[in-house]
C-alpha positions as CSV (number, residue, x, y, z in Angstrom):
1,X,-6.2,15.9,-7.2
2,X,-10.0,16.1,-7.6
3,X,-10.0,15.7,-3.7
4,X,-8.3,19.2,-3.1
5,X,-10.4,20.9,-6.3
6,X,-6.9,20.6,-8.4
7,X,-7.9,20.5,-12.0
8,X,-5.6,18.0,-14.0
9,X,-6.1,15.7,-16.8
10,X,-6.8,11.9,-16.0
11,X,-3.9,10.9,-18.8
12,X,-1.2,13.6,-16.9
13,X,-1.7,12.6,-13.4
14,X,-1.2,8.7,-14.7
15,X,1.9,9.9,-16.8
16,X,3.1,11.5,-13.2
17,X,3.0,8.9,-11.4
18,X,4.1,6.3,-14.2
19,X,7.2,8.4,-14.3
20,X,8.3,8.5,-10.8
21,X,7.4,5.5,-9.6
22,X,11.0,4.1,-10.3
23,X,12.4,6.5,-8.2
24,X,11.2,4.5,-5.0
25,X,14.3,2.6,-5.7
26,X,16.5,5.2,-4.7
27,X,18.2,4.7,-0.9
28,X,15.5,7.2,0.9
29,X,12.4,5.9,-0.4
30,X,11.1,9.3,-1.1
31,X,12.2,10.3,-4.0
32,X,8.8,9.3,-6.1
33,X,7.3,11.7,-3.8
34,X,9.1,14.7,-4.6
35,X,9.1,14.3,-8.2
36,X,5.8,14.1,-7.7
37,X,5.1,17.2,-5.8
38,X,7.5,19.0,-8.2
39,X,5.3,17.9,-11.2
40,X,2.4,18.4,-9.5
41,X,3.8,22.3,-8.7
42,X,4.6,23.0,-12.5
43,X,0.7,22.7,-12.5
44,X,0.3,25.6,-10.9
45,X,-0.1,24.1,-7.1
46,X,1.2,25.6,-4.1
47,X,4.4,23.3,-2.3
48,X,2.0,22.9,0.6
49,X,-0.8,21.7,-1.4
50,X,1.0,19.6,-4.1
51,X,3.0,17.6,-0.9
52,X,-0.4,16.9,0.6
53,X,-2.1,15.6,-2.7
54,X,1.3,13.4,-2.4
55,X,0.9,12.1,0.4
56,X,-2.6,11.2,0.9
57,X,-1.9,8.5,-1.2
58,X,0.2,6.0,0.7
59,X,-1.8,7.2,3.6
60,X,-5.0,5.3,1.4
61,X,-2.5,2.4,0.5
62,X,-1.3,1.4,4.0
63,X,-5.2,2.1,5.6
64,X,-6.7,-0.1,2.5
65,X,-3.9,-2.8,2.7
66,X,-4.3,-2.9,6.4
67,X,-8.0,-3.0,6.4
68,X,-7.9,-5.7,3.5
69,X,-5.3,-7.8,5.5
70,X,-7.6,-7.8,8.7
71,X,-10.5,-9.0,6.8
72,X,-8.5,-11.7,5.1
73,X,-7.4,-12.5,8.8
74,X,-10.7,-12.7,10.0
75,X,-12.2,-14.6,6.9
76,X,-9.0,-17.2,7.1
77,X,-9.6,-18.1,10.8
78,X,-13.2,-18.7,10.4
79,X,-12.5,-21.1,7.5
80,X,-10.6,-22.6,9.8
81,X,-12.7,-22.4,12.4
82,X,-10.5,-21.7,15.3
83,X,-8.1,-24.2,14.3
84,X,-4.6,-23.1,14.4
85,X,-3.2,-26.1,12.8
86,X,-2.3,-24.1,9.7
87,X,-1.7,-20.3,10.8
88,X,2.2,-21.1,11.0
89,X,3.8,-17.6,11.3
90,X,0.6,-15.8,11.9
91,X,-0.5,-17.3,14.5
92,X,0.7,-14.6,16.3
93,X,-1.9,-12.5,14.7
94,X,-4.9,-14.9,14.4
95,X,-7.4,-13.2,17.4
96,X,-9.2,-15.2,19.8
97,X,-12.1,-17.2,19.3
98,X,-14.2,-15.3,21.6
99,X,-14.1,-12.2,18.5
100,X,-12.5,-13.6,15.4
101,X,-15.6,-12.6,13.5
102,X,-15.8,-9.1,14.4
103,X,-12.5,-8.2,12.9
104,X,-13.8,-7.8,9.5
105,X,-15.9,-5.1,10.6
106,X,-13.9,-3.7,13.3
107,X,-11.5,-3.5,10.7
108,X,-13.7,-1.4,8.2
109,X,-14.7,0.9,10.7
110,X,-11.7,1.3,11.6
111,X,-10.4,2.5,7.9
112,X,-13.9,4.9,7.7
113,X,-13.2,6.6,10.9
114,X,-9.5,6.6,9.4
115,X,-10.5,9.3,6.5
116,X,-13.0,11.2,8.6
117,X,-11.5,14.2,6.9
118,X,-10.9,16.2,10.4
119,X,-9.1,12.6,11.7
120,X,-7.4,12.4,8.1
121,X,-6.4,16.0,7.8
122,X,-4.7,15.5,10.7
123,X,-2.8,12.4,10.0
124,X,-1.7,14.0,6.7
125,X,-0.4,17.0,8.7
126,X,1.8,14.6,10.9
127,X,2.9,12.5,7.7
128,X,4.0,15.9,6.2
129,X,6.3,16.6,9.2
130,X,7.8,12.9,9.1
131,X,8.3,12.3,5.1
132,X,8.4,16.2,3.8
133,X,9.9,15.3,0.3
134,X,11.5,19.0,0.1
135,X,13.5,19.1,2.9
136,X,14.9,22.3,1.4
137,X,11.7,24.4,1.8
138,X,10.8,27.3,3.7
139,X,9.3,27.3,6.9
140,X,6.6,29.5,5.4
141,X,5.6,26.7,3.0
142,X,6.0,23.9,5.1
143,X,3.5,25.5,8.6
144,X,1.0,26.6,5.8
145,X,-0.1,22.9,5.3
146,X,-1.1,23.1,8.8
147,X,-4.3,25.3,6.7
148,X,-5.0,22.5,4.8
149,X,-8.3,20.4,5.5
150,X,-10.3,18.1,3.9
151,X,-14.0,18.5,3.7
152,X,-15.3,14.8,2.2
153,X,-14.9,11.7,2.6
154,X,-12.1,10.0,-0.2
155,X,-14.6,6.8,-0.3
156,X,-13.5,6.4,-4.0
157,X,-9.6,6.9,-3.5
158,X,-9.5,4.2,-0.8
159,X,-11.7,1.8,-2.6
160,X,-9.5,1.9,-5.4
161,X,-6.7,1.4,-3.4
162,X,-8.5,-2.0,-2.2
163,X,-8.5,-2.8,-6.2
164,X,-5.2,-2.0,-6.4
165,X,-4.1,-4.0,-3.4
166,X,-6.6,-7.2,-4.3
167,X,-5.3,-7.2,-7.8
168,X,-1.0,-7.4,-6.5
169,X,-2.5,-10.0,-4.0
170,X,-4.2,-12.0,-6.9
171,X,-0.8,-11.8,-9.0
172,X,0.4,-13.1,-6.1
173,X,-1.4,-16.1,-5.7
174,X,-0.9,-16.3,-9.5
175,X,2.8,-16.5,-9.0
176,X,2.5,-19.3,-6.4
177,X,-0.1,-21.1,-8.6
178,X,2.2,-21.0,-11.2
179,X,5.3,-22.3,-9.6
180,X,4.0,-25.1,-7.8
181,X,1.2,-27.6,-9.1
182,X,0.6,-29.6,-5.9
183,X,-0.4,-26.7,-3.6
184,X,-3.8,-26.0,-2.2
185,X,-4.7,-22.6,-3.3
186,X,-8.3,-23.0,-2.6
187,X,-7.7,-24.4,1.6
188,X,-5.3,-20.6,1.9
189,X,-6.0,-18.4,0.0
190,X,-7.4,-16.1,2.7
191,X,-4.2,-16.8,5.0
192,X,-2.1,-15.4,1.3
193,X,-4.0,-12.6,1.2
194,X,-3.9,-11.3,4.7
195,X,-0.3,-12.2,4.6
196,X,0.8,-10.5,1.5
197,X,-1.0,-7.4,2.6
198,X,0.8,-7.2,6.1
199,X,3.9,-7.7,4.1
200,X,3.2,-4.9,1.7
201,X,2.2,-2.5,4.6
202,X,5.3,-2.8,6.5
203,X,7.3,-2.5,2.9
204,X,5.6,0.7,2.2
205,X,5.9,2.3,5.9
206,X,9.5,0.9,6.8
207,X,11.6,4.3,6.3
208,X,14.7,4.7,4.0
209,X,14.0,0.4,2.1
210,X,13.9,1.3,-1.5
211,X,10.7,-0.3,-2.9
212,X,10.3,-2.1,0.3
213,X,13.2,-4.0,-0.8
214,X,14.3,-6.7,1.5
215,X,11.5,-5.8,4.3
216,X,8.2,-6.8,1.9
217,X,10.3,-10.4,1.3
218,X,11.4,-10.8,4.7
219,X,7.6,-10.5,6.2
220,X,6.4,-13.2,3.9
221,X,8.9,-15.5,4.4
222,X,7.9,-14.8,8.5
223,X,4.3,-14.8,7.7
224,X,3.7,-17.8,5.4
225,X,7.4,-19.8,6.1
226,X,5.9,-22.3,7.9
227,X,2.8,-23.0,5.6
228,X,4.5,-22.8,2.5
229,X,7.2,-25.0,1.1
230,X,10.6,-22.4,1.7
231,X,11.8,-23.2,-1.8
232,X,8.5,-22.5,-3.3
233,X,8.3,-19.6,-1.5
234,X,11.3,-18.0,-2.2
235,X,10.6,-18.6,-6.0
236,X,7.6,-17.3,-5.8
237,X,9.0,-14.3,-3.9
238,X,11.6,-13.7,-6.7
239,X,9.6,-14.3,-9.6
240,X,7.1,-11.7,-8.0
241,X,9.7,-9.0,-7.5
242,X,10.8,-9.6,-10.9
243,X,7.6,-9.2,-12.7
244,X,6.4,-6.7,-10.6
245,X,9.5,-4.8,-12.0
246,X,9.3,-5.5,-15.3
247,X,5.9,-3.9,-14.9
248,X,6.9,-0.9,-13.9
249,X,9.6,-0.2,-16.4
250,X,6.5,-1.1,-19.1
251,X,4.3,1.5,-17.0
252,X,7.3,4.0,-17.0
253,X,7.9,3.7,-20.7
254,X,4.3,4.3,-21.2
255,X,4.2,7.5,-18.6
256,X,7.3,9.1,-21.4
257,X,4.8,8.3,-24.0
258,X,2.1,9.6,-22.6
259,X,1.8,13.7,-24.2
C-alpha cells in the first residue's frame, strides 16, 4: 500500500489479508485476491489500483522464493563440492562445476533487475491480464492499469518476503527434525531449503491448485524423494500441511478480531 502512496493502517491491511487468506482454498486459486482488492476498494482505491497493490505481492513471493532457492542451490553444491552423490532429485538442477558459485549472485541480480520498477511495472501489467480477480469489470477499469507505474524500488517488500519464505523453510526443517531423530540436518539443510522453495514457487504459480494443494507436495516428494526416507517424508509433508493450516485458521480468527 505504502508502495502506491495508499494510506492504510498497519493493523487493517494485516486484518485483510488474515481474512482472505483461507479463500486460496477455493477451486481457482484466486479468490484471496479479489477479496482482497474488494477490501482494499472500500478504502477508497480505484479497481485498477487496488488489483495492482494485490498482485505485486505474489509477484515478490515467487521472485524472493526463487531467488532464495537458487542461492540455497548454489550454497548446497559447494558444500558438496561438486559431488552429486547426494542431489537425488535435483540433480537435475545442480549447475556445472565450471559456475556453481556464481549462482548465488546471478540469482540476486537477477531478483533486483526483477523490481526495476519500469521491468516490474510491466510484469504486474501482464500478471493483471492473466489472474484479473474481477473478471466482471469494465474494460475501462481493467486498460487503465496499463497507467500504473512504479517509481522505487520495493527493497523492503521483497526482503520481507525472504523472511517470510526463510521462516516456512525453517518450520520446515523443524517438522523433519521433529519426526525423525537419526537424520542429518546439519550435512542438507541447504539441499531442504532450495528444495522447499522450488516447491513452494510452483505451488503458488500452478493456476486453478487451491493452496498449491497437491502440486507444493508432489515437488518435494520429486525434489528430496531420493535423499529422504519416503515415509519420513511424507510425514513430514502432512504434518506440515496440517500445521501450516491450523495456522492460518489461528491468523484468520485473529484478522475477525482485529477492529
Amino acid at each position: 500500500m505504502k508502495l502506491f502512496n495508499q494510506p492504510l493502517r498497519l493493523h487493517h491491511a494485516i486484518a485483510i489479508y488474515l481474512k482472505t487468506n483461507l479463500a486460496k482454498y477455493l477451486p481457482g486459486n484466486i479468490w484471496h485476491f479479489y477479496g482482497r482488492v474488494e477490501a482494499i476498494r472500500k478504502t477508497g482505491a480505484e479497481l485498477s489500483l487496488a488489483t495492482m497493490i494485490v498482485l505485486i505481492e505474489p509477484l515478490l513471493m515467487a521472485i524472493a522464493a526463487a531467488t532464495t532457492g537458487a542461492i540455497a542451490l548454489s550454497w548446497s553444491f559447494l558444500q558438496r563440492q561438486g559431488s552429486s552423490d547426494s542431489w537425488g532429485g535435483l540433480m537435475p538442477l545442480a549447475p556445472s562445476h565450471s559456475w556453481y558459485g556464481l549462482m548465488g549472485a546471478i540469482a540476486i541480480l537477477g531478483s533486483l533487475i526483477t523490481i526495476h520498477p519500469q521491468v516490474l511495472s510491466t510484469l504486474l501489467r501482464l500478471t493483471g491480464k492473466l489472474k484479473n480477480p474481477n473478471t466482471n469489470s469494465p474494460k475501462t477499469d481493467q486498460s487503465s492499469t496499463t497507467s500504473i507505474v512504479i517509481t522505487a524500488y520495493p527493497l523492503v517488500p521483497l526482503m520481507a518476503d525472504v523472511v517470510y519464505i526463510l521462516m516456512r523453510g525453517l518450520g520446515f526443517i523443524f517438522v523433519i527434525m521433529a519426526v525423525s531423530s537419526t537424520f542429518s540436518i546439519a550435512n542438507h539443510w541447504p539441499m531442504l531449503f532450495a528444495g522447499y522453495s522450488i516447491a513452494w514457487v510452483l505451488g503458488l504459480i500452478v493456476p486453478g491448485a487451491p493452496g498449491g494443494l497437491g502440486v507444493f507436495e508432489a515437488t518435494i516428494m520429486i525434489l528430496l524423494g531420493n535423499t529422504i526416507n519416503a515415509a519420513l517424508l511424507i510425514s513430514a509433508i502432512a504434518i506440515f500441511r496440517i500445521v501450516n493450516t491450523i495456522a492460518e485458521l489461528l491468523g484468520a480468527g485473529i484478522g475477525v478480531a482485529i477492529k
